[in-house]
N, C-alpha and C positions, 0 to 999 in steps of 0.2 A: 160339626163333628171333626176330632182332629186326628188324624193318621198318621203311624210312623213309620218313619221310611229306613228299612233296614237297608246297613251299608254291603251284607255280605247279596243281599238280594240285588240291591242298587247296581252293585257292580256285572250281574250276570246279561244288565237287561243290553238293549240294541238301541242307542240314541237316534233319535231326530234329526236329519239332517237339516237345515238351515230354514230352507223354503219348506221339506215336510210341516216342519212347528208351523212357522209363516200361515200357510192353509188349514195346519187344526184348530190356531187361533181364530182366524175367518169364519170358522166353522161354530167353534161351542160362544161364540160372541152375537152369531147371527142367529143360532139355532137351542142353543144352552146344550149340558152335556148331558147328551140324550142315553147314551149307553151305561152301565152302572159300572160303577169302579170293583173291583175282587180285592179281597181282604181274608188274614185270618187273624182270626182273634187266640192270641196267644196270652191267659189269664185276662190283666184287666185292659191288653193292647191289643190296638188293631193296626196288623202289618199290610202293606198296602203291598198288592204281589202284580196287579196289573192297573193300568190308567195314570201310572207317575205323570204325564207329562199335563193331561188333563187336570188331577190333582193340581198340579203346579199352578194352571190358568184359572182354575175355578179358587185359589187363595189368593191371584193374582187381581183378579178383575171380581171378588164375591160372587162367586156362581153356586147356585146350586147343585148340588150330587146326590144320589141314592150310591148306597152296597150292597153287594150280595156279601156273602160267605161261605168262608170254605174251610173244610177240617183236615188237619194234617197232625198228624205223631209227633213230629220235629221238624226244626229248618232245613235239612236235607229233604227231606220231603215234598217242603214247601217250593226248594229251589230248583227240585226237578219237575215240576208240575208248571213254573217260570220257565222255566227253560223249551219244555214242552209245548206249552201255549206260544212263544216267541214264535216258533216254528208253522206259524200257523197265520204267520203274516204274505201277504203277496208281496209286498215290495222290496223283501231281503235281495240284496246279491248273495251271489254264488259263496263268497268267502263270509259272507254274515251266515249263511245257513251253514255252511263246513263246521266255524266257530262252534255254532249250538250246538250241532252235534256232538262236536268234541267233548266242550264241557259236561254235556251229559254222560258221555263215557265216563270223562275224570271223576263225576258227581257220585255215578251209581257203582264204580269202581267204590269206592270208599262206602257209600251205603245203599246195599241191594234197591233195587224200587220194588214195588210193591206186588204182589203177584197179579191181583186185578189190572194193573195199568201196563203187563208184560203182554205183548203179542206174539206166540209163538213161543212162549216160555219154556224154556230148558232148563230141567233141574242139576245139566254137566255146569262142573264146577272152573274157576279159571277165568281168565280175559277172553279168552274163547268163546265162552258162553256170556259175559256180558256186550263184547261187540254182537256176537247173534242176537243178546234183546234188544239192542240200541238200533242196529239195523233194521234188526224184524219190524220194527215202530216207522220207520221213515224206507222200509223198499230199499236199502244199499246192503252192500254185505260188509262182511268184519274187515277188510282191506282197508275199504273205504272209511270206517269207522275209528280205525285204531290211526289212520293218517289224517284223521279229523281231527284226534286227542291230539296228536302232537302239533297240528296248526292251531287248536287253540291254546297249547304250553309256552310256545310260540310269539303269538300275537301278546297276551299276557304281557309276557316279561318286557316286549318292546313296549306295549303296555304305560311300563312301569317306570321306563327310561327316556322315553318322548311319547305323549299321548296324541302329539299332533301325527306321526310315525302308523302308530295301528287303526286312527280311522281312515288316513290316507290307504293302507292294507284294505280294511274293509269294506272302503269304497267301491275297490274293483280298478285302482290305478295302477297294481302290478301286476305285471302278466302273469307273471309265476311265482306269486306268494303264496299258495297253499302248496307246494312241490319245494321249493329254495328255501323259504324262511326257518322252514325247522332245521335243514343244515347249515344253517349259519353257525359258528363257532361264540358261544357264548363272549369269549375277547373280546369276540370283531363285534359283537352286537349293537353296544353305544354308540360305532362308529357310522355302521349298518342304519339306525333309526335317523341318527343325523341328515345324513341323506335322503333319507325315504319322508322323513320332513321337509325338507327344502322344495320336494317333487319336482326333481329336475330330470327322475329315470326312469325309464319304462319297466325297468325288471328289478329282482332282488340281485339276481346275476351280473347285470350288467354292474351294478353299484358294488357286488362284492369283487369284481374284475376289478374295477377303478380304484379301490381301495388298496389290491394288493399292490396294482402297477405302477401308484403313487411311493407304497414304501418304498418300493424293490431301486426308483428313482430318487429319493430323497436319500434313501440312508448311502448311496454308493457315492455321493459327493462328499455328505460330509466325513467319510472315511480316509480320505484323499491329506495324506501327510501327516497322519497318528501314528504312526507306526516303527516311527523313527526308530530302532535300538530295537526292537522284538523282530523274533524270527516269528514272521506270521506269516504262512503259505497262500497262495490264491488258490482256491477250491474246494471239492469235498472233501474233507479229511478221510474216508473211506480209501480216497487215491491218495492224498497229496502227503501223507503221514504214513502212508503202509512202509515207508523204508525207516520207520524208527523200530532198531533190533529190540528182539523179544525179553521181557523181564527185564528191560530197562529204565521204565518211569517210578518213578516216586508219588507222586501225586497228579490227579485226572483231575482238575477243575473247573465247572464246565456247569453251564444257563444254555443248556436246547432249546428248542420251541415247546411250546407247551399245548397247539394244538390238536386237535383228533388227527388231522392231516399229516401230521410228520411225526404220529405215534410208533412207525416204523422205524424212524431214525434212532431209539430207543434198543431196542434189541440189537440193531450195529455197533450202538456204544458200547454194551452188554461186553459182546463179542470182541469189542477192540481192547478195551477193558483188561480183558482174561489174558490177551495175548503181549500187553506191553506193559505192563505193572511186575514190578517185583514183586516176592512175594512178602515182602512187608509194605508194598504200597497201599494206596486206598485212591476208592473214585468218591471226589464230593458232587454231587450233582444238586444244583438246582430244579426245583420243580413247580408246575402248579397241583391242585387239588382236585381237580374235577376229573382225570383221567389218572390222578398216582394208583389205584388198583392195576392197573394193565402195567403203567410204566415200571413197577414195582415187580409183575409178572416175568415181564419181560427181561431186566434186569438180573433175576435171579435164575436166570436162565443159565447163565454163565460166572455169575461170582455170587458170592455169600453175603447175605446180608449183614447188617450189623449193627445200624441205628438211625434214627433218623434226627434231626435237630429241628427245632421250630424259629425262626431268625424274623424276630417280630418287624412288624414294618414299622420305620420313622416318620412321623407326619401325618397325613394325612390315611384314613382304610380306604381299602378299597370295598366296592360294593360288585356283586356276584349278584347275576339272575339268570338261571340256568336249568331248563329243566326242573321246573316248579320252586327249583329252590331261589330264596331272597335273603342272602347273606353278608354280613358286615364281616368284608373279609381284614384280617388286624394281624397274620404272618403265611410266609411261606418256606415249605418243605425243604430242607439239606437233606436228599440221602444221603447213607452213610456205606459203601462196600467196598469188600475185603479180595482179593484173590481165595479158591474154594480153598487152596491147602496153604494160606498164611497161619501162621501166628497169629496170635491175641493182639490185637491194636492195641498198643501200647501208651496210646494219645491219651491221658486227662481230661474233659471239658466238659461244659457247661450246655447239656442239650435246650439251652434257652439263648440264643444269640440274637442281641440287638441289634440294629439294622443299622447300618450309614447315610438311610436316607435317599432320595430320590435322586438319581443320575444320569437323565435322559439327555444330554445335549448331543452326543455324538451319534448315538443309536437308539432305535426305539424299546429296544430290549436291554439295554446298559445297566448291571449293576454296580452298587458302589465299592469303588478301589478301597478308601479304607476299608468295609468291612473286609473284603476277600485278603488284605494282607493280617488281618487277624486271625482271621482261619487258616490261612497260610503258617502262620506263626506255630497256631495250637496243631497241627496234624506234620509238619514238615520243621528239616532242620537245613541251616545256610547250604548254598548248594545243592539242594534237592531239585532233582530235573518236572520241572509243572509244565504237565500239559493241556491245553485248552482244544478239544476239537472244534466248538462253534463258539470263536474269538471276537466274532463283534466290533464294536470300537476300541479291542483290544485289554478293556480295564483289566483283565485278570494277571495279561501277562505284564501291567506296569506296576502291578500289587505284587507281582513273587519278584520281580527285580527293585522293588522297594524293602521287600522280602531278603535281599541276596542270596536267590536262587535263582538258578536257568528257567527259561525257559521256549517252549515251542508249542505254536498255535496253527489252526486252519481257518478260514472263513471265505465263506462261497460266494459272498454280496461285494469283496473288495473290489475295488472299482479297476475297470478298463485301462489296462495298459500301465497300472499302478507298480513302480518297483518294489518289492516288500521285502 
């Protein structure tokens, strides 16, 4: 009899750990496989929804098997009755039963379960009411349920990016991987699984500490003597730029952070923005995607929008996992604003701008000088006073003086005792 093994099922299931298999070998070799495998027959297949690893050993070694069967509507169905049954194992940890939970949130979120298999079923409509079914089935309440969803959105995407990463998670080798892992920042996440592969750390925390206190120490050397010729201030530009007089920039150009964490830095731009731009300037901003709704929010807070450019990347995409998404990322965002009571931007261009290409040596966030002296070019003319509040290894302000225009920068990371 030959069964097949669905990959959207495959992936929901709870692997074997090393020695577990070790002993079920032992076992269906000493004793054949006594219990019968679950299948559904879906037209002329039969999807095999419980005993994969059995299955595996009785094709491995010729064993025999019996099936039951089971009737299900569709694969959502099927994979929440998987799901269900997994849960029903003694030797899950803590973070493998979280996982199932979750996924059954995410599962029955997308398609109700069934009303027979609902404990305590409420006909209120909402995630409301499907964390209370999910709950009501396993004894937790909706708190618990919907911070199970997102530890297994979570686990997933690291998943997806080191696999050796999420079974070290669901081993139970981090202390606080069902609490940390889901605030990890999408960015840092590759960086995040790296680590958490090597299993050199007790926490997610602790590995996202070390991660930062590495940048914050690599990037301030290699900053040390780029500066040569740019007025680049040490600090926050909130302080260190508040004595540039009012409706006096020409052009804001400027790559912020683009995590959740320094989303507030956004709205100070906003604000800085309004108060030092003429009123024929413009702010170009750099962006990423996964937070432009708020940055966008935020922004228009204080000046008017205008357009945005898509500035394709050169080389190599990037790849995005984020909150269930798995995306081949291939450009990133220029916003485009105005002062509220400017004039019609007067600029021509091409809301399609090809990239210069990757330029990490100085900084980990470095964009490339060429492109920024093009866009300089297209929005500014000779002379025009460019300012950068989060300056980096500087590239923007060595592109408007390639440009032949002024310019004045801030950056908070320059290094100790640095003359600038």
């Amino acid at each position: 009899m030959k069964l097949k093994i669905d990959e959207t099922i495959r992936r929901v299931l709870m692997p074997l750990r090393d020695d577990e298999r070790a002993l079920l070998e032992q076992s269906v070799l000493a004793e054949g496989i006594r219990d019968p495998l679950v299948v559904w027959r879906r037209g002329d297949e039969l999807i095999l929804l419980d005993g994969h690893h059995r299955y595996e050993l009785a094709t491995q070694h010729g064993l025999d098997f019996s099936v039951v069967e089971m009737e299900f509507d569709d694969e959502s169905r099927a994979v929440q009755w998987v799901l269900r049954n997994q849960l029903a194992r003694r030797n899950l940890t803590d973070e493998q039963r979280t996982l199932i939970i979750g996924r059954l949130y995410n599962q029955v979120k997308r398609e109700p379960l069934q009303r027979s298999s609902v404990v305590n079923f409420t006909t209120v409509s909402g995630s409301a009411a499907t964390a209370r079914q999910v709950g009501g089935m396993f004894g937790v309440g909706e708190k618990t349920v919907r911070n199970a969803a997102d530890f297994a959105k979570a686990v997933d995407a690291l998943a997806e990016i080191e696999p050796e990463a999420a079974t070290r998670v669901l081993a139970g080798q981090l202390s606080d991987a069902k609490t940390a892992l889901p605030k990890v920042e999408p960015e840092l996440l590759p960086k995040v699984a790296e680590r958490i592969a090597q299993g050199n750390a007790q926490s997610v925390k602790e590995i996202v500490e070390r991660i930062r206190r590495e940048e914050r120490q690599t990037t301030k050397p290699i900053l040390q003597g780029i500066y040569e010729g740019l007025d680049i201030r040490r600090g926050d530009f909130r302080e260190v730029l508040a004595d540039l007089p009012d409706r006096s920039v020409d052009i804001i150009l400027t790559d912020p952070p683009y995590t959740q964490e320094y989303l507030p830095l956004w709205d100070d731009l906003g604000a800085f923005a309004a108060r030092v731009l003429k009123p024929t300037g413009v702010l170009l901003a750099y962006s990423g995607q996964l937070h432009l709704p708020q940055v966008i929010a935020m922004l228009t807070q204080h000046l008017r929008w205008w357009w945005m450019c898509a500035i394709r990347h050169a080389g190599a995409s990037g790849y995005i996992v984020a909150g269930g998404r798995r995306i081949i990322n291939d450009w990133k965002p220029l916003l485009i604003l105005t002062p509220r009571d400017a004039p019609p931007l007067l600029a021509q261009f091409c809301d399609l701008i090809e990239g210069g290409g990757r330029q990490k040596e100085l900084h980990n966030w470095e964009q490339s000088t060429e492109e920024a002296v093009r866009i300089l070019q297209t929005f500014g003319n000779p002379d025009a006073l460019v300012v950068d509040p989060f300056a980096g290894s500087g590239s923007f302000g060595r592109a408007a003086l390639q440009a032949g225009m002024r310019f004045v920068g801030a950056e908070i990371l320059a290094p100790e005792g640095e003359s600038l």
